[in-house]
N, C-alpha and C positions, 0 to 999 in steps of 0.2 A: 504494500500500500504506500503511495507516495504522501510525503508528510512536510511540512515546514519547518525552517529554523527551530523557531519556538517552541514547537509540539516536544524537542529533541533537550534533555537536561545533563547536564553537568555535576556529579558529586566527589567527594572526600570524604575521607576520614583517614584523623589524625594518628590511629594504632596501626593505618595500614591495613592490605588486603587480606592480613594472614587469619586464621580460624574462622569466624564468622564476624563482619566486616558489621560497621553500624554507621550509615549512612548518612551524610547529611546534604541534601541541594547546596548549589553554588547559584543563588537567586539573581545574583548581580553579574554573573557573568553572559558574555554577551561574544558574538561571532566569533563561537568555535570552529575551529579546524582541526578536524583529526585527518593527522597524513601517515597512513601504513605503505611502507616499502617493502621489499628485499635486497638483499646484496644479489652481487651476482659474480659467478666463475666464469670462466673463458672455459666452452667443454668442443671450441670447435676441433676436426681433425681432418684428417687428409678425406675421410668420405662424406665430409659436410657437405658435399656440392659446390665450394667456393661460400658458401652462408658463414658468416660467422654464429657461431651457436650458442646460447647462454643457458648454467644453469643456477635454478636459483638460490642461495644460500639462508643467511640469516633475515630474520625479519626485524626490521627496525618501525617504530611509533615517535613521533611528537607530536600534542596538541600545544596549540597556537590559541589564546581566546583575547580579549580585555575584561576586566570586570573594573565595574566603579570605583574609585578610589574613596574608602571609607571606611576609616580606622577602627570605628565599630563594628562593622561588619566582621561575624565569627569566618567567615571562607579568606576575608580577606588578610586577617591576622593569621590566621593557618597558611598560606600562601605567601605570606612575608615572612612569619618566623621557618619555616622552610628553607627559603634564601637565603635568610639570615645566618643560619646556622649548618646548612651543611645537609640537612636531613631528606626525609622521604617522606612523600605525604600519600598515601593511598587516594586514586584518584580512578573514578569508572564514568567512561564516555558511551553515555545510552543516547539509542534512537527510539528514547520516549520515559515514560516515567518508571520509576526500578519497581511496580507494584501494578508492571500492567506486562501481561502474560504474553511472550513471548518476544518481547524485545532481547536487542543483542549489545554486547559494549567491550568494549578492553577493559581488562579492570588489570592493575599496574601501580606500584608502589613508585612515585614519579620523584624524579629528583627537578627542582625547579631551577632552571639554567639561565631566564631570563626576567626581569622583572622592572619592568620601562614605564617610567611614569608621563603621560603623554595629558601636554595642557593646551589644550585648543581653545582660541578668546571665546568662541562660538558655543562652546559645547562641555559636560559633565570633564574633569580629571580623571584620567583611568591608568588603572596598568596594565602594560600589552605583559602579556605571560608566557615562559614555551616552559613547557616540562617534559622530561625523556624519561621512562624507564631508567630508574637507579639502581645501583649495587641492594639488595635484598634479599632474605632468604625464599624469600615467594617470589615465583617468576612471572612476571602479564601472562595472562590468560585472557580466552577471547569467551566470553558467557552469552548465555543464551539463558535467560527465565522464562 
């Protein structure tokens, strides 16, 4: 089913994705971008036809969002002290809300790599965000509820 921006939500949590995860929306965050890749090997050979031939290797994730700038805000102090310090913030990218049946998302203990605070005369203070899968004993996984 095709869906909009909006319909699509954003969570954390601060213990991380490990045992059983306790959720919380990121309400102010705003134009996510989840970008899934893979590496890739050179697997061409002499019977490749002249094709050069790839195969795929590991799978890399970064979301990219803004969220409001506001010090109040529980998501946004878990996303700053994150930065701040070094840490992982458990973080699941659904296409829809985590208590509706059959949505799917990364769910990944992110290490916050980027944290840009962007002041337009026009418009709200935000920070542009990128977070990568960090060092963790839990590896991203890709869920389906």
């Amino acid at each position: 089913m095709a869906k909009i921006g909006a319909e699509l939500k954003l969570y954390y949590c601060v213990a991380g994705i490990g045992g059983t995860p306790s959720w919380t929306e990121a309400t102010k965050a705003r134009d996510v971008t989840l970008d899934l890749n893979r590496g890739e090997a050179d697997g061409t050979t002499r019977g490749s036809g002249g094709w050069k031939q790839s195969i795929p290797t590991l799978k890399e994730a970064s979301v990219e969002f803004e969220c409001v700038w506001d010090t109040s805000d529980p998501a946004y102090v878990a996303l700053r002290d994150a930065w701040l310090n070094g840490t992982v913030l458990g973080m699941a990218v659904m296409d829809g809300d985590i208590e509706e049946a059959g949505v799917e998302s990364l769910w990944a203990d992110m290490a916050v790599l980027k944290f840009q605070r962007k002041e337009p005369l026009d418009g709200l203070v935000t920070a542009a965000i990128t977070v990568k899968p960090g060092m963790s004993a839990n590896p991203p996984t890709w869920k389906t509820i």
